[in-house]
SEZAVEX-486497 format. One record per residue (C-alpha): residue number from 1; residue in three letters; x, y, z. Coordinates in nm, 3 decimals, m for minus. Layout:
N
NUDREN   k   r       x       y       z
NUDREN NUM ALA       X       Y       Z
...
//
This chain:
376
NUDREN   k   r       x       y       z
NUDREN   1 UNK   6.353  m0.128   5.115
NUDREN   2 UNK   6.636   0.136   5.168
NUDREN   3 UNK   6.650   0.248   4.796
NUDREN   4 UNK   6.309   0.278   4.792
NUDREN   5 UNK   6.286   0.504   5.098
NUDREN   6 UNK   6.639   0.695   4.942
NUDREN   7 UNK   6.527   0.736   4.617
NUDREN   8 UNK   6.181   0.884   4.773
NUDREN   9 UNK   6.406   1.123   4.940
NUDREN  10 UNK   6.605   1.239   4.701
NUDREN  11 UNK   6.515   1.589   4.567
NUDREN  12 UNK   6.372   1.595   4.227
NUDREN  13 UNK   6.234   1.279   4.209
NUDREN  14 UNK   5.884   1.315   4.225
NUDREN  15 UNK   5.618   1.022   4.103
NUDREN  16 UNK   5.686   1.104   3.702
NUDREN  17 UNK   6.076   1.114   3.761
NUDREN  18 UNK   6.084   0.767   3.949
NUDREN  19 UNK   5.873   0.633   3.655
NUDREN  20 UNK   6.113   0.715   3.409
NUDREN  21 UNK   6.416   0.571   3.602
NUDREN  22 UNK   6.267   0.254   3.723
NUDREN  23 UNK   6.073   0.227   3.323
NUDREN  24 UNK   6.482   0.234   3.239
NUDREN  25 UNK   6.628   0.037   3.488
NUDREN  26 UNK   6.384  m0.180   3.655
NUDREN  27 UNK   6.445  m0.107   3.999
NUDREN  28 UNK   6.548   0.127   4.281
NUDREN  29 UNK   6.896  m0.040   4.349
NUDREN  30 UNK   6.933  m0.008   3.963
NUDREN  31 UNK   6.912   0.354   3.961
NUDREN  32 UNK   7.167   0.388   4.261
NUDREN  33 UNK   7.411   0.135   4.017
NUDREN  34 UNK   7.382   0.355   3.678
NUDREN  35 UNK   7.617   0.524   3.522
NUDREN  36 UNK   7.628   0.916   3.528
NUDREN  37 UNK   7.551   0.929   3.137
NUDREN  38 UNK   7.244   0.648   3.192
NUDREN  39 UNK   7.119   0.935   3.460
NUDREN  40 UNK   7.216   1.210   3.199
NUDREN  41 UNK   6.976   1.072   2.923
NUDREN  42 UNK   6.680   1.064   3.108
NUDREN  43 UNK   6.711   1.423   3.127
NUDREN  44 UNK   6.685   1.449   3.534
NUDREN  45 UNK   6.838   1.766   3.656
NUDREN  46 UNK   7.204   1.774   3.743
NUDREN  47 UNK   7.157   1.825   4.114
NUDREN  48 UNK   6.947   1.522   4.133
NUDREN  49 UNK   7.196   1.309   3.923
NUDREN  50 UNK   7.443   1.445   4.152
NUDREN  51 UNK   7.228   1.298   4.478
NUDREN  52 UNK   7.198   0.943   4.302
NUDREN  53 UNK   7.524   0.922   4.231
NUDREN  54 UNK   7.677   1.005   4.611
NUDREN  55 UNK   7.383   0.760   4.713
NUDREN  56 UNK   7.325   1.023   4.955
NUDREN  57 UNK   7.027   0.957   5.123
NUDREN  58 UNK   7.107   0.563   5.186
NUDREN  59 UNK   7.188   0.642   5.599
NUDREN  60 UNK   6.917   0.852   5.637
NUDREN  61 UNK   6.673   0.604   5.429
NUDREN  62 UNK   6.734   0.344   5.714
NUDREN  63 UNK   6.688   0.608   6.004
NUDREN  64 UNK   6.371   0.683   5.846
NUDREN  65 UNK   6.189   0.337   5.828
NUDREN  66 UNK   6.351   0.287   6.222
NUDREN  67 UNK   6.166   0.631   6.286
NUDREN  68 UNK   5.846   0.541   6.100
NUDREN  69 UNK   5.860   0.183   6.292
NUDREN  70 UNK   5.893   0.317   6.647
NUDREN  71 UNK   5.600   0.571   6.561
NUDREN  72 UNK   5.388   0.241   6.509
NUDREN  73 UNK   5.362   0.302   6.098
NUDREN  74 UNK   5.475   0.116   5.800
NUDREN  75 UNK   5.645   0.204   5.471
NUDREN  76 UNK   5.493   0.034   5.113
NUDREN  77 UNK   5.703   0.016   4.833
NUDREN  78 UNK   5.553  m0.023   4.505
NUDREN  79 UNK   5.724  m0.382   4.408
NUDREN  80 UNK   5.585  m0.490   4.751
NUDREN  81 UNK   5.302  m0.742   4.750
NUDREN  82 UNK   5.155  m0.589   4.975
NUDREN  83 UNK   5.128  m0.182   4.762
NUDREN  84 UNK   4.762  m0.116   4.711
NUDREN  85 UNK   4.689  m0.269   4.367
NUDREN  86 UNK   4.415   0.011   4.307
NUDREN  87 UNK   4.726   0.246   4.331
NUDREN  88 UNK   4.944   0.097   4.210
NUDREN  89 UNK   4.704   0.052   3.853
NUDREN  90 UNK   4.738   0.435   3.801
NUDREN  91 UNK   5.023   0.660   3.565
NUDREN  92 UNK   5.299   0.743   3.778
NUDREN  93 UNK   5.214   0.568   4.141
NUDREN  94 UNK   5.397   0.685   4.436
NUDREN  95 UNK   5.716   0.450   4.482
NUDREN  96 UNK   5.656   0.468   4.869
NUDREN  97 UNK   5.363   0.516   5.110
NUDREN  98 UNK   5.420   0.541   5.431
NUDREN  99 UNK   5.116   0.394   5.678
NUDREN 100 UNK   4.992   0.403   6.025
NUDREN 101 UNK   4.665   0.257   6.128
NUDREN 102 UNK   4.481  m0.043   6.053
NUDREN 103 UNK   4.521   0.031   5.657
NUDREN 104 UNK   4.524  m0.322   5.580
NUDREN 105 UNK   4.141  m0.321   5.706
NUDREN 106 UNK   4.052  m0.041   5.521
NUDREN 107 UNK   4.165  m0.120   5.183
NUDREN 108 UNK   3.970  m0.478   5.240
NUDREN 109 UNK   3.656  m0.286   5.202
NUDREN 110 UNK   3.574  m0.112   4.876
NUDREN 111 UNK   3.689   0.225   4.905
NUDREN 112 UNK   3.501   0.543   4.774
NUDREN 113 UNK   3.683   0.913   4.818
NUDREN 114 UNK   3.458   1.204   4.944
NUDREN 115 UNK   3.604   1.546   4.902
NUDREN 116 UNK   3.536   1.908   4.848
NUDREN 117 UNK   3.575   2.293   4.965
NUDREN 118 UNK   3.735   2.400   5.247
NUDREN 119 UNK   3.521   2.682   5.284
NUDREN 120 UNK   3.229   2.441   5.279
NUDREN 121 UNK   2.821   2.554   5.349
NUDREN 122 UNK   2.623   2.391   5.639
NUDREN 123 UNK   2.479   2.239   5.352
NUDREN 124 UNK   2.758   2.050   5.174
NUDREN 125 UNK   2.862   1.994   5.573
NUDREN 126 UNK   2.542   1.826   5.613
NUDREN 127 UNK   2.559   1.640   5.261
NUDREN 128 UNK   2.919   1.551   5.306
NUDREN 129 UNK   2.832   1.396   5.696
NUDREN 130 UNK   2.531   1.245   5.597
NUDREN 131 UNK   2.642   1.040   5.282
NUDREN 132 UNK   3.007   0.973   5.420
NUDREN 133 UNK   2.800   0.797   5.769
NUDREN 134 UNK   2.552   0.602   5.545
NUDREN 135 UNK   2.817   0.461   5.284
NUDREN 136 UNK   3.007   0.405   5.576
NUDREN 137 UNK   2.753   0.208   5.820
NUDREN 138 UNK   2.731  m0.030   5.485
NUDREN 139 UNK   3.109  m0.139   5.470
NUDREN 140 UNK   3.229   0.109   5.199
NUDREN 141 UNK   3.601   0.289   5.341
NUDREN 142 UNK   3.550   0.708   5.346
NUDREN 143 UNK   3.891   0.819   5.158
NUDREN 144 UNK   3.944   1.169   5.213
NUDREN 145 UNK   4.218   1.443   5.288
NUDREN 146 UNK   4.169   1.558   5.627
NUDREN 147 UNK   4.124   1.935   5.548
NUDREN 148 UNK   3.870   2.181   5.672
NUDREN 149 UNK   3.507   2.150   5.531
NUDREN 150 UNK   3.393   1.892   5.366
NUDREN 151 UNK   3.726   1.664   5.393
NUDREN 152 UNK   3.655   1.722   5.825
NUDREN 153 UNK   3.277   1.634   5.750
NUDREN 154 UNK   3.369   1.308   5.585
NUDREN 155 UNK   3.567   1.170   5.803
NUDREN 156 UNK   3.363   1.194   6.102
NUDREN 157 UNK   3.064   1.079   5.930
NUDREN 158 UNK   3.234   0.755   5.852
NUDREN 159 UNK   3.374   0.826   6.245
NUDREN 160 UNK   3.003   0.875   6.318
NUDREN 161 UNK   2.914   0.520   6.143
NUDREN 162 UNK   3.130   0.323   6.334
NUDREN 163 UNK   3.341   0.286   6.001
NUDREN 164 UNK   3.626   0.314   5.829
NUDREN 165 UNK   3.783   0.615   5.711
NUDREN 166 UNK   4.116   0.715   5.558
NUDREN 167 UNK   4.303   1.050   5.560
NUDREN 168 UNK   4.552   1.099   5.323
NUDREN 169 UNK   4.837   1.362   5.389
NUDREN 170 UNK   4.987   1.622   5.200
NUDREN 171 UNK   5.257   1.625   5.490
NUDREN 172 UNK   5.417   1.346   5.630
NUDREN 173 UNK   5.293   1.134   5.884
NUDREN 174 UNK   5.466   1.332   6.188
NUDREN 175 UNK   5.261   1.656   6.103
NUDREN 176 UNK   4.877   1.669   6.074
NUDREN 177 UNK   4.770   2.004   5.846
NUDREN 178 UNK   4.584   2.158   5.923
NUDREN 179 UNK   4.631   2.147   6.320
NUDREN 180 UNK   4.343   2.157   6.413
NUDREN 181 UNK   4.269   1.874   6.308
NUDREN 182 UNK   4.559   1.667   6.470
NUDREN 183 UNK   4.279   1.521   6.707
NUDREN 184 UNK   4.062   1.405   6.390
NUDREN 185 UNK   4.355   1.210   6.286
NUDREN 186 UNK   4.355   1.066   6.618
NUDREN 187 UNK   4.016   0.913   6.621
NUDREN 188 UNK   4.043   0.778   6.250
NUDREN 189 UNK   4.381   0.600   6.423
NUDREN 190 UNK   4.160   0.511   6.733
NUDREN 191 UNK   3.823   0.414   6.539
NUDREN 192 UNK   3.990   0.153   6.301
NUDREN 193 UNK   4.104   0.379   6.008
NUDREN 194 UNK   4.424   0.455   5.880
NUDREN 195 UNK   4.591   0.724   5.741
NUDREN 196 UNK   4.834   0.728   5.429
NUDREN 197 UNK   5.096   0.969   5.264
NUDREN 198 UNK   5.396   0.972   4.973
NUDREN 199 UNK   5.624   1.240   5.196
NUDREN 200 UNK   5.877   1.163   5.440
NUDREN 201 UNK   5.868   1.206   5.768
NUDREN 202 UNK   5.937   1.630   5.849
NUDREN 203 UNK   5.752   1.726   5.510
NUDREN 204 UNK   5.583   2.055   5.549
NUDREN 205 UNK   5.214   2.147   5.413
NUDREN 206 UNK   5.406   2.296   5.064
NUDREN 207 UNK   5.089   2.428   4.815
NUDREN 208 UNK   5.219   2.182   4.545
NUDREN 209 UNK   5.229   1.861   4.775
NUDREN 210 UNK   4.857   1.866   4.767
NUDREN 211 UNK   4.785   1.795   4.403
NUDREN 212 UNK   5.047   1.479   4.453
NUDREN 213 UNK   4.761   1.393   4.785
NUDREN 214 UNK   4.504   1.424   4.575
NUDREN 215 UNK   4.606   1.162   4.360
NUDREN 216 UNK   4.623   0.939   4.602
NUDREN 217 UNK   4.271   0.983   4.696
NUDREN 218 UNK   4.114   0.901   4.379
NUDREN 219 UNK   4.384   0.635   4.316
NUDREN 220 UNK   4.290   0.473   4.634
NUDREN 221 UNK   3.939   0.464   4.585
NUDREN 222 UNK   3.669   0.289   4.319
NUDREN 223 UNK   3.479   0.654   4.243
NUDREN 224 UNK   3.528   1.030   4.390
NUDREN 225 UNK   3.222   1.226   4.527
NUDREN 226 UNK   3.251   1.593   4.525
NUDREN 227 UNK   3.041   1.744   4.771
NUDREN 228 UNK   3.103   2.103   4.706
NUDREN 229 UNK   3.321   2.288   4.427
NUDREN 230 UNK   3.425   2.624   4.345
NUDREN 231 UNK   3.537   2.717   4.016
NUDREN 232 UNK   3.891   2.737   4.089
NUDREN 233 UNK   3.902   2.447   4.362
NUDREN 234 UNK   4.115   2.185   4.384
NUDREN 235 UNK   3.896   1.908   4.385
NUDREN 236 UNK   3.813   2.005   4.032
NUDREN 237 UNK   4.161   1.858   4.003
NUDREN 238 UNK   4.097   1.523   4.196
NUDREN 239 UNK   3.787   1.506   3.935
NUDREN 240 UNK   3.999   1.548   3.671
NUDREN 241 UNK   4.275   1.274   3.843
NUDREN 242 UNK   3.996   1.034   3.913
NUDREN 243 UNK   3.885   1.076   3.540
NUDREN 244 UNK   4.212   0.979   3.385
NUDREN 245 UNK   4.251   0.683   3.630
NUDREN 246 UNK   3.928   0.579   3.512
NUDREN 247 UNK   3.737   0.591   3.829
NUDREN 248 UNK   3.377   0.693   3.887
NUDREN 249 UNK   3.318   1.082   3.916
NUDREN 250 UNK   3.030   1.167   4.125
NUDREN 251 UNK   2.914   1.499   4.227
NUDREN 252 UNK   2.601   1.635   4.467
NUDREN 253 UNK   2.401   1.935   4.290
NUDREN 254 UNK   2.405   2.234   4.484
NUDREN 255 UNK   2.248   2.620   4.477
NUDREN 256 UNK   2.291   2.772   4.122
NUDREN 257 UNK   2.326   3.075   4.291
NUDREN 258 UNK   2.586   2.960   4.534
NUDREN 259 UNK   2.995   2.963   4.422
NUDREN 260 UNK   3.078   2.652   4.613
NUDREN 261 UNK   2.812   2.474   4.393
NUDREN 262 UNK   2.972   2.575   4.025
NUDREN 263 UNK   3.262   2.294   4.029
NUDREN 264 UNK   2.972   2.055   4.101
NUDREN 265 UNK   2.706   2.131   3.891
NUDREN 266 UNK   2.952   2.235   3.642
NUDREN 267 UNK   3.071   1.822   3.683
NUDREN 268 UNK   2.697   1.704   3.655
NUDREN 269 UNK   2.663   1.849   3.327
NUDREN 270 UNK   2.937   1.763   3.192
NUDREN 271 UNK   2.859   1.347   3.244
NUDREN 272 UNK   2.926   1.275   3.626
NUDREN 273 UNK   2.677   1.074   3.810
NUDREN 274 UNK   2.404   1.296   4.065
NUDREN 275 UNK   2.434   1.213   4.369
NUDREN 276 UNK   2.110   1.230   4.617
NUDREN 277 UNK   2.129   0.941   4.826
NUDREN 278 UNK   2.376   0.663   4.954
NUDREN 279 UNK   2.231   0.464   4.669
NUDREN 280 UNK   2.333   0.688   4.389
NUDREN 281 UNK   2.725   0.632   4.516
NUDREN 282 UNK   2.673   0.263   4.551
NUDREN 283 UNK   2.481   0.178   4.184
NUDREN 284 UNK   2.799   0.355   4.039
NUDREN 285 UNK   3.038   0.050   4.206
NUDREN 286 UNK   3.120  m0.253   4.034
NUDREN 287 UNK   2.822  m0.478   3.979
NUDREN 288 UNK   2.905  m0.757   4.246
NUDREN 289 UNK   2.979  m0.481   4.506
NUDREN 290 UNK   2.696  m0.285   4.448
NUDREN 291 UNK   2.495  m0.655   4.439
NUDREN 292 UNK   2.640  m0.712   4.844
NUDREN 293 UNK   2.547  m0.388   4.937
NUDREN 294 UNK   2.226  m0.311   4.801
NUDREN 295 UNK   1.889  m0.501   4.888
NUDREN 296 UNK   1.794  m0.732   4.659
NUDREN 297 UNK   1.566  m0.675   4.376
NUDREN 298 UNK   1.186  m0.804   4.395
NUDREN 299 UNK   1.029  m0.987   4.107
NUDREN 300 UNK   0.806  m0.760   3.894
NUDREN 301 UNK   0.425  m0.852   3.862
NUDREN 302 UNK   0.236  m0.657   3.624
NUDREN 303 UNK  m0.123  m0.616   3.719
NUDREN 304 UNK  m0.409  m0.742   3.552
NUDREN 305 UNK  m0.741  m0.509   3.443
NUDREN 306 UNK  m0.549  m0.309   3.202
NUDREN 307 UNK  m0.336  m0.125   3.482
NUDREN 308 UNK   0.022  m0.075   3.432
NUDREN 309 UNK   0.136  m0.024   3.768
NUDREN 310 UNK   0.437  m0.252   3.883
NUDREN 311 UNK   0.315  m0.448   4.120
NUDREN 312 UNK   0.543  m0.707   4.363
NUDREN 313 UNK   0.498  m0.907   4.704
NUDREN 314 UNK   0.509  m0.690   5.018
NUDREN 315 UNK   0.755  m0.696   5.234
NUDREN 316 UNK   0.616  m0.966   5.555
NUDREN 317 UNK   0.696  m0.683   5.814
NUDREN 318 UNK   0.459  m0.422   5.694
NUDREN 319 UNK   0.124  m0.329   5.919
NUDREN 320 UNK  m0.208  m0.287   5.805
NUDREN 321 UNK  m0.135   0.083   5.625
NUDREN 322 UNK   0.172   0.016   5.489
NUDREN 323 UNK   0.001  m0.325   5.347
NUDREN 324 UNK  m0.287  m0.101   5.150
NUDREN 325 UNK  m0.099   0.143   4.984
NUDREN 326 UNK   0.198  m0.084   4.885
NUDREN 327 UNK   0.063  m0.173   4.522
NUDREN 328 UNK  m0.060   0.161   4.467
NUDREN 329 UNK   0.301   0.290   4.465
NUDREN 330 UNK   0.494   0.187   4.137
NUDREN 331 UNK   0.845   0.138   4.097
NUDREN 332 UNK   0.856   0.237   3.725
NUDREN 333 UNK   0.718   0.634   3.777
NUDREN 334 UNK   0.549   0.777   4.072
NUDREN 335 UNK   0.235   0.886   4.223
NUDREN 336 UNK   0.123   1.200   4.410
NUDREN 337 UNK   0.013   1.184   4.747
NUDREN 338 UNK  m0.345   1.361   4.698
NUDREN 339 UNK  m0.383   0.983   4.407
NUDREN 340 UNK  m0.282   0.809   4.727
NUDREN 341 UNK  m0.521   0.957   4.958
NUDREN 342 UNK  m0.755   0.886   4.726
NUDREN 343 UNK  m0.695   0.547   4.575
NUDREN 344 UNK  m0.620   0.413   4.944
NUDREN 345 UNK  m0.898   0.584   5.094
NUDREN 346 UNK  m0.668   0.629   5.418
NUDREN 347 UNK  m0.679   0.937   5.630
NUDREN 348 UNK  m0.404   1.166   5.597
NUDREN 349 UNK  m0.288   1.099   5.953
NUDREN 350 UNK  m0.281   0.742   5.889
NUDREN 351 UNK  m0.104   0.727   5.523
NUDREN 352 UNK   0.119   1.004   5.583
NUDREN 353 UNK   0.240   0.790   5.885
NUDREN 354 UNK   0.271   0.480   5.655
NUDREN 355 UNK   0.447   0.659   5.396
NUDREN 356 UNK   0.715   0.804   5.674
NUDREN 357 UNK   0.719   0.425   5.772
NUDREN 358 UNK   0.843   0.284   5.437
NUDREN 359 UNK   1.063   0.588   5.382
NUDREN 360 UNK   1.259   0.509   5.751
NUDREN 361 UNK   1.293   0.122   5.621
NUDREN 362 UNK   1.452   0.243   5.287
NUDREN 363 UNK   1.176   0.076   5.109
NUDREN 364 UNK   1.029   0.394   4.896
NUDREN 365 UNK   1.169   0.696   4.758
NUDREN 366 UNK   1.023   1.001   4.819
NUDREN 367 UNK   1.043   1.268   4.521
NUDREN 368 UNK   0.981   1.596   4.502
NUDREN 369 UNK   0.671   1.797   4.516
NUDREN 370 UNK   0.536   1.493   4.756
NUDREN 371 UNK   0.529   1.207   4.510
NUDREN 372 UNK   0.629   0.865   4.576
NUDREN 373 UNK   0.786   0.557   4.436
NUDREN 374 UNK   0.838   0.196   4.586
NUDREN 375 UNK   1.266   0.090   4.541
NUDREN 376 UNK   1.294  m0.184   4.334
//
């Protein structure tokens, strides 16, 4: 455990560099045995050589996991059974995470990031809230980076839910950025969540500790929703991580006339899933996931007399409305509400409350310009 936390410390080595020297010598107490010339070779700059060598962070490794204890957290290392094997999958994992909070918990249920701009819209606040709180309320762990916007909106949606959330820091654990948000971080502690970082203990909210964050988040989770994008943001870049780690990219469309929607749509067209509904995140999860979460599928019945509506049992719970215009709506296409009114010869009081009905019980989609279509 101590050359793990050391060779964390020790300036220089960042994720790539501690790849290289355990790739060459297998493990953190080998690269505090090498030679000066074994260092040399990897071409690691001299003033990190130098720190190896000296071993020079050893005392203060040991001090840190006593500090991390008392504070009620936990340090990972990466040859620990216990490293999150999602993580630890990706190019260059971080050799040590440091914990506090039920993480354990959280990385039992499949986990799905949710990120976006700072400088979010009520909107992608809305979007971000909404999705995070019904993915959440079904089991699925809200992985974000506790920033302002759509990060903040995440997290308390999942808060919201009664779920689990994670906030991964581009600080260490001992300073919440941005402050603001310190209480935040408190309830995901207090609500059952967790929250995770690569820095030790006194690391400051530097500009390029945030790309290293970010790669946690994807690598933590099974896909990444972006809520809201600009061109230049930096959850482009988490995209773009979650891409090479070969996790699902998911983005919600936004205004073409707003900047925070560019990175997003820009992401739609270029292959990544749209995102509407809690559904759209789930279908994009491993099949026996998805299977747990999602209700089960009905048997299709095609109708006789030529018609090529979909037609399948109704649900037992369904009143006397809801029962009459259940086979008009098909699962395959849709129908308008003016072929509804007609076909089910309803008033519009009574099948516009049966359609709001199904729609509260998850049981139809509604599309736009007021057409309809039963879920499968």
């Amino acid at each position: 455990m101590r050359d793990w936390i050391s060779l964390n410390m020790t300036p220089g080595v960042g994720p790539r560099a501690a790849t290289k020297l355990l790739e060459r010598f297998g493990s953190a107490s080998a690269v505090f045995d090498a030679r000066r010339t074994e260092l040399e070779s990897l071409r690691i700059r001299p003033e990190t050589i130098e720190s190896i060598m000296k071993k020079e962070f050893h005392d203060k490794a040991l001090e840190e996991f006593e500090r991390v204890k008392k504070a009620g957290g936990d340090i990972l290392i990466l040859d620990d059974g216990s490293y999150p094997d999602l993580l630890r999958q990706i190019d260059d994992p971080p050799i040590t995470l440091y914990v506090r909070g039920d993480w354990q918990a959280c990385l039992e249920q499949p986990c799905v990031g949710v990120i976006g701009s700072r400088n979010c819209s009520t909107y992608g606040k809305n979007s971000a809230e909404m999705l995070s709180r019904e993915l959440a309320a079904r089991g699925i762990t809200i992985v974000s980076g506790l920033a302002r916007g759509i990060d903040t909106s995440a997290h308390r949606g999942a808060i919201e839910a009664k779920g689990r959330t994670i906030g991964v820091l581009g600080t260490g654990l001992d300073s919440i950025y941005p402050k603001e948000n310190t209480r935040l971080a408190e309830e995901i502690l207090e609500k059952g969540g967790a929250l995770f970082t690569q820095f030790p203990l006194g690391t400051p909210p530097l500009k390029d500790n945030f790309p290293y964050r970010n790669r946690i988040i994807s690598g933590l989770s099974l896909g990444v929703l972006i809520v809201e994008a600009s061109e230049r943001s930096g959850s482009l870049i988490t995209a773009r991580l979650a891409m090479e780690q070969n996790r699902e990219v998911m983005a919600v469309p936004g205004n073409i006339t707003s900047g925070n929607s560019f990175g997003t749509n820009y992401l739609i067209k270029a292959g990544a899933k749209l995102v509407q509904q809690w559904q759209d995140v789930v279908t994009e999860l491993p099949s026996e996931i998805a299977a747990a979460i999602l209700p089960p599928k009905i048997e299709n019945v095609r109708t006789g007399s030529g018609s090529d509506r979909i037609s399948s049992a109704a649900p037992s719970d369904l009143n006397d409305h809801e029962r009459t215009i259940w086979p008009l709506l098909p699962v395959d296409d849709s129908i308008h509400i003016d072929a509804l009114l007609e076909e089910s010869r309803l008033s519009f009081g009574d099948l516009n409350a049966a359609l709001v009905g199904l729609d509260l019980r998850d049981l139809i989609r509604v599309l736009p310009g007021k057409n309809y279509a039963r879920r499968m």
